[in-house]
N, C-alpha and C positions, 0 to 999 in steps of 0.2 A: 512405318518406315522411318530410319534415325536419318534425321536429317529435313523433316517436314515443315516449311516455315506456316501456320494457323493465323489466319487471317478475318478476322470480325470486319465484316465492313456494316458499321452502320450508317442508316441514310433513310429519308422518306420518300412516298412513289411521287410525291407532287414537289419535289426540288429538283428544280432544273440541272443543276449543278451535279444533283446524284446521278442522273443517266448522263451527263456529261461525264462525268468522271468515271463511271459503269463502264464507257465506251473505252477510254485510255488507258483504262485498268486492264479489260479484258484484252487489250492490245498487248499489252505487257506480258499479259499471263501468256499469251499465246505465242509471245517472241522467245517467253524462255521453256514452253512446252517443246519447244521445237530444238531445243539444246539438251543432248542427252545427258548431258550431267546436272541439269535443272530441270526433266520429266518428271513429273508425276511428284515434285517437292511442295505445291502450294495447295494446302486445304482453305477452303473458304466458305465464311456461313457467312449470309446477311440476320440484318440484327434488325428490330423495331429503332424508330427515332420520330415521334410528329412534332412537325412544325408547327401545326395548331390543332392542338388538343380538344380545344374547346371547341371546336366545327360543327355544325350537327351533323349527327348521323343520318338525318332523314329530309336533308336539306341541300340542293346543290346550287350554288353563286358562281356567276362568271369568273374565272380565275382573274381578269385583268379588275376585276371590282374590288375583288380580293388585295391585289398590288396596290391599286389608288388608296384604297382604307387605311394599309399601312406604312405607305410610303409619301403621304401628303400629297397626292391627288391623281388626276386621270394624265397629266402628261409626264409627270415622274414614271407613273406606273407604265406608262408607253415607250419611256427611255430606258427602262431597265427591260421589258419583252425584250424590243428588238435587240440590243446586244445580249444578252443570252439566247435568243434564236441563232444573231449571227455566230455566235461560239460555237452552238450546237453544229450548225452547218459546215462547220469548217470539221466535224467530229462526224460526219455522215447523217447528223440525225436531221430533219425536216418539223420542226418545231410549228405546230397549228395553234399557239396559246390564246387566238382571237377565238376558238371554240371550245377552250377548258373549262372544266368545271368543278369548282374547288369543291369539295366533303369530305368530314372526317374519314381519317386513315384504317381507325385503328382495326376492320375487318377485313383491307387489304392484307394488314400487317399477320393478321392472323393466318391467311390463307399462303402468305410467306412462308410461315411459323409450321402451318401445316407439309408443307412440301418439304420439310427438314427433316420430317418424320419417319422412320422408317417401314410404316405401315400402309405404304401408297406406292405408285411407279412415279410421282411428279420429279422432277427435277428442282430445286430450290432457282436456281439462276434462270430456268428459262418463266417459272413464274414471276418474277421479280420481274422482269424485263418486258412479260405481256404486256403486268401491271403498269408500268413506265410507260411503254405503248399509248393503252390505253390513254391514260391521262393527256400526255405531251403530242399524240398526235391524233388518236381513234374522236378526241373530244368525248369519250365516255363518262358517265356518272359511278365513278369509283364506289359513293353511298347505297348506288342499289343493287341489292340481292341479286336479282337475275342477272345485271351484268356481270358482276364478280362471277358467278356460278357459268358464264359464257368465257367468262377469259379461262378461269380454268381451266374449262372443257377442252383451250385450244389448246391448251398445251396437255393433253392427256388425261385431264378430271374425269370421272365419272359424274355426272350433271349430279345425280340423284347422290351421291357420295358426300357432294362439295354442299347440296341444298341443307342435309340433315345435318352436317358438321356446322355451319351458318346460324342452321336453328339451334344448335345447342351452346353450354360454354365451355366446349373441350377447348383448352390450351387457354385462357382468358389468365390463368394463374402464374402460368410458362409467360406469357407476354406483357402480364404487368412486373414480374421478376426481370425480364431484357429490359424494361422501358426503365425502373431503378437503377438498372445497373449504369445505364448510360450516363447518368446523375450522377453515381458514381465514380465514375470512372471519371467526370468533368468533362463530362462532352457536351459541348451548348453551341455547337453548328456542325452540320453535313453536309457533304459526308466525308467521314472520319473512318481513317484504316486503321485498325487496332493491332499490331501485332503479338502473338501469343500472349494476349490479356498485360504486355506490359508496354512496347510503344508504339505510338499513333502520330501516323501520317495523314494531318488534314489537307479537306479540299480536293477540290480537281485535279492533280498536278499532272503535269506533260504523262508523256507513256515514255519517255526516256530516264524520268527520274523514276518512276514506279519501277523500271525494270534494272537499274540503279540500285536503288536499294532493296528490291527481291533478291537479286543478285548474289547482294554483299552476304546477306542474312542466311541464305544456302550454303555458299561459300562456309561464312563463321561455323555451319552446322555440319560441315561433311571435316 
């Protein structure tokens, strides 16, 4: 359709910030869904982006240990929880971060990666959002197998579908290509809204400026 504004949002499932800004975002979208001359103008793909790389995969740590390590200690890391909890709260979400559990991203990312696909029924956005779930409030182990293969499941996986794609490295090549490009493109915090591969709106911002500049950028295209 002429007129479609294409929207990259990259971000990781363990940034509080990303399902904060997930939340105001999809506010937005939803404000101007509801405006017939901005229906059906906004395509959006989530993109890979980890915060820490180097996590194990086969290892889960308390997320607030995780905050003290990098934030120089246990009450840093307790002043920065609670205000992004309270942020959250004020954005509907109900932040559990005293039960998180940090591990590498990167087979969340994948099962993202998968639901973009057009060889499945998933939704990309309602996986993305399990996955946030998960993390920010289920206090789930993102690193194990079976859970991944359960959030899935909630959103429409086929268990036995999600277990073999898991065990194999379909898409590893598709997802270390997103994770360069982010490098690319100079993105070194999320989440970052990309639009049509040339400008990016970082961060959380309100759901008045997201629908601000969605707006303008339909506008410019019609």
């Amino acid at each position: 359709m002429d007129g479609v504004v294409n929207v990259d949002i990259w971000s990781d499932v363990i940034c509080p910030w990303c399902y904060i800004g997930k939340r105001r975002f999809d506010r937005a979208v939803a404000e101007l869904e509801a405006d017939p001359e901005c229906a059906g103008r906004i395509a959006i793909t989530y993109r890979p982006y980890q915060l820490d790389p180097r996590a194990p995969q086969d290892q889960a740590t308390p997320a607030v240990d995780a905050y003290a390590k990098k934030f120089g200690g246990q009450a840093q890391a307790e002043a920065i929880i609670a205000k992004v909890t309270s942020v959250a709260a004020g954005d509907g979400l109900e932040f559990r971060m005293d039960r998180a559990l940090r591990a590498n991203t990167l087979a969340s990312h994948r099962l993202i990666w998968l639901a973009d696909q057009p060889d499945n029924d998933l939704v990309q956005a309602e996986m993305k959002e399990r996955l946030l779930q998960a993390y920010f409030i289920d206090g789930l182990n993102l690193g194990d197998t079976d859970t991944l293969i359960a959030c899935a499941s909630d959103v429409g996986a086929d268990p036995d579908m999600i277990a073999e794609f898991l065990a194999s490295d379909r898409g590893m090549d598709e997802l270390t290509a997103q994770l360069n490009s982010a490098a690319e493109l100079g993105i070194t915090g999320v989440p970052a809204y990309v639009i049509d591969g040339q400008w990016s709106i970082p961060g959380a911002q309100d759901t008045d400026v997201f629908v601000q500049i969605l707006r303008k950028l339909i506008d410019r295209r019609r």
